[in-house]
N, C-alpha and C positions, 0 to 999 in steps of 0.2 A: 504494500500500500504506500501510498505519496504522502505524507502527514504535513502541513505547514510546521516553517518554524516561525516560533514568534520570534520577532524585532522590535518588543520594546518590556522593559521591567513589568508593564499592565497588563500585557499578554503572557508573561512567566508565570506572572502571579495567577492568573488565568486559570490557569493548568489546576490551580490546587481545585478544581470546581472539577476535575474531570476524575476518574479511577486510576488509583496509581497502575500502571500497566509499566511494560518496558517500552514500548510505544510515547507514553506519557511522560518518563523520566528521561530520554535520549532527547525529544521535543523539546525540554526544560534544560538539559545541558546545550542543546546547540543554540538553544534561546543564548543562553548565558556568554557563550563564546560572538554569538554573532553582536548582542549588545556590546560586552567588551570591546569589539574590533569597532563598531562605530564610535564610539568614544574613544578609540585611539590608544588604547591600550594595549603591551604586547603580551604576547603570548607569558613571556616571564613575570611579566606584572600580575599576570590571571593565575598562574599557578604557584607563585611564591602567595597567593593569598589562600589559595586553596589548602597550602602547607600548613598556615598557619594555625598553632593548638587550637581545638575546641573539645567541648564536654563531650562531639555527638559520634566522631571518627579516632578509631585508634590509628598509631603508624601506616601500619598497613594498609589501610582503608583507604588514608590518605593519598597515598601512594600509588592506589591502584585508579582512582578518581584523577587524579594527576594524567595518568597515563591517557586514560581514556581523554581526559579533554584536550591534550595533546593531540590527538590521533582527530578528532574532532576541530580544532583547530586547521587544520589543513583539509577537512573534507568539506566545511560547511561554505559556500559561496555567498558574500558579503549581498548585503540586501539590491536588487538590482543588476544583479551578475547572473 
């Protein structure tokens, strides 16, 4: 299936109204990577934040999230492209 991604914080936030699915959480990650890139952010600015401790992700977790938005980073085409 084709799923939009969203292009703005309102539309990520969006998402929380849908069923978490894997459909749902890949939509909400490339939401995030493509907002970031319109604001001008790089790729290391977005994952050195993702690094950063919280309550909700251990090491690994982080790590692996990292990865994927990496990989995402270079898949997802800037709004308009």
């Amino acid at each position: 299936m084709n799923y939009s991604i969203p292009s703005s914080l309102q539309e990520i936030a969006a998402l929380r109204q849908s069923p978490t699915t894997t459909e749902t959480v890949a939509r909400a990650m490339a939401g995030v990577v493509r907002v970031a890139r319109q604001q001008g952010r790089t790729l290391d600015e977005l994952v050195a934040e993702v690094l950063l401790e919280d309550a909700v992700l251990d090491d690994q977790q982080r790590s692996w999230l990292c990865e994927m938005i990496k990989n995402i980073w270079h898949r997802v085409p800037l709004v308009g492209e």
